[in-house]
C-alpha positions as CSV (number, residue, x, y, z in Angstrom):
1,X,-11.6,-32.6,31.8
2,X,-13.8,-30.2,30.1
3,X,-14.3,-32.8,26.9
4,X,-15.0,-35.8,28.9
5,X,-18.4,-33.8,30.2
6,X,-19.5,-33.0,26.8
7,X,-20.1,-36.1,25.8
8,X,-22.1,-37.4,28.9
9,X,-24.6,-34.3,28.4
10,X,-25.4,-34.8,24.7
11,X,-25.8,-38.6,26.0
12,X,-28.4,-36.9,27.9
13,X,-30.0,-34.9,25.3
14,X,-30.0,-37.8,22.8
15,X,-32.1,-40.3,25.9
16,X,-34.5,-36.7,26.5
17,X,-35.2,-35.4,23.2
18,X,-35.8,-37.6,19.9
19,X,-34.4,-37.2,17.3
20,X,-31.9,-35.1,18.8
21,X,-28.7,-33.7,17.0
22,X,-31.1,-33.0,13.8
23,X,-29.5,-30.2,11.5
24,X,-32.4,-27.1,12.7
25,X,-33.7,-28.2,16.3
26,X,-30.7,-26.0,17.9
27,X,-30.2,-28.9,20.7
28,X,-26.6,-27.7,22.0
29,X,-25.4,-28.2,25.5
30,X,-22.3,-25.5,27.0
31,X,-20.8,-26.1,30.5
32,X,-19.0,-23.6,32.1
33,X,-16.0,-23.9,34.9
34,X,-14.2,-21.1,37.0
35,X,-11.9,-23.1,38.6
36,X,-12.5,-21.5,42.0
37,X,-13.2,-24.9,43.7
38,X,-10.1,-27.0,43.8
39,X,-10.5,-30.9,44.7
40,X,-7.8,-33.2,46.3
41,X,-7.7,-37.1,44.2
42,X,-9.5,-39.6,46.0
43,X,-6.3,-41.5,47.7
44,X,-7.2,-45.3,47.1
45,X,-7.3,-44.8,43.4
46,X,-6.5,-47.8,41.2
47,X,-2.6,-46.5,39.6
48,X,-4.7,-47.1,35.6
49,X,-7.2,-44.4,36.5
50,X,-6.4,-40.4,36.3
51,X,-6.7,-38.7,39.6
52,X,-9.3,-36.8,38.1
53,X,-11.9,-39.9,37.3
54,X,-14.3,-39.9,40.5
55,X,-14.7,-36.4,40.3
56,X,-15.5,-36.1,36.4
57,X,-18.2,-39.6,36.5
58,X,-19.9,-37.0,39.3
59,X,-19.7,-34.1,37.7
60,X,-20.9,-35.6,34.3
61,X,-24.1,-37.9,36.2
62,X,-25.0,-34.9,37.6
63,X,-25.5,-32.3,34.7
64,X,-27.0,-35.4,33.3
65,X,-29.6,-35.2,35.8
66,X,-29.5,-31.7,35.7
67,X,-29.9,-31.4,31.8
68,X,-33.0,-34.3,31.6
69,X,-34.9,-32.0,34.3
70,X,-34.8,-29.4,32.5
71,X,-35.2,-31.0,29.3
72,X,-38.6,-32.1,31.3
73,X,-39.4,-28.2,32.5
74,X,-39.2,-27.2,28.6
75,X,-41.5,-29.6,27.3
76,X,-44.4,-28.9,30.0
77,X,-43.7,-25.3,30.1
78,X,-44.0,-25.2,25.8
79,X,-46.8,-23.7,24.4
80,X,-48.0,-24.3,21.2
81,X,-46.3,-22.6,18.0
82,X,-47.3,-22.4,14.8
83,X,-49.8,-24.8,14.5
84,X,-47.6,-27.4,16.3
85,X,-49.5,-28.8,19.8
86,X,-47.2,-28.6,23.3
87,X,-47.5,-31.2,25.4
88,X,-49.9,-29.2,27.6
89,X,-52.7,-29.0,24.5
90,X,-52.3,-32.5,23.9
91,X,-52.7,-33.8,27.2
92,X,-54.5,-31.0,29.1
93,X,-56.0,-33.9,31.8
94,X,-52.4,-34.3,33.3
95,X,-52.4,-30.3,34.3
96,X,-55.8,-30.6,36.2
């Protein structure tokens, strides 16, 4: 289960942040699971899917969701750095 997320969160970074995946912007995304919440398989599920489908396509929209918010927080929060103007400097109207 753990690589089917993966790739629906750097999905997600690659819609938020452009260009993403560049060799020194550091854009990495790392799930953690405990394990401590166990869930039963949906019963009508079509015999081609794995029991574990419904639950992964939710997980994964999710920390999509999760991930684009807080793509969002970063680039409104970002002050400017060497020279380089944040999103705040740049558009200081849509803070007033």
């Amino acid at each position: 289960m753990e690589r089917t997320k993966e790739p629906l969160s750097e999905r997600q970074l690659a819609r938020s942040i452009r260009p993403s995946h560049t060799p020194l912007d550091g854009d990495t995304v790392f799930a953690l699971a405990t394990g401590a919440v166990t869930v039963d398989p949906p019963t009508a599920l079509p015999a081609a899917l794995s029991p574990e489908t419904a639950l992964i396509t939710a997980i994964g929209s999710a920390a999509a969701d999760c991930l684009a918010r807080a793509v969002l927080v970063g680039v409104v929060a970002a002050e400017p750095v060497a020279g380089i103007p944040s999103y705040r400097t740049m558009l200081p109207g849509a803070f007033e």
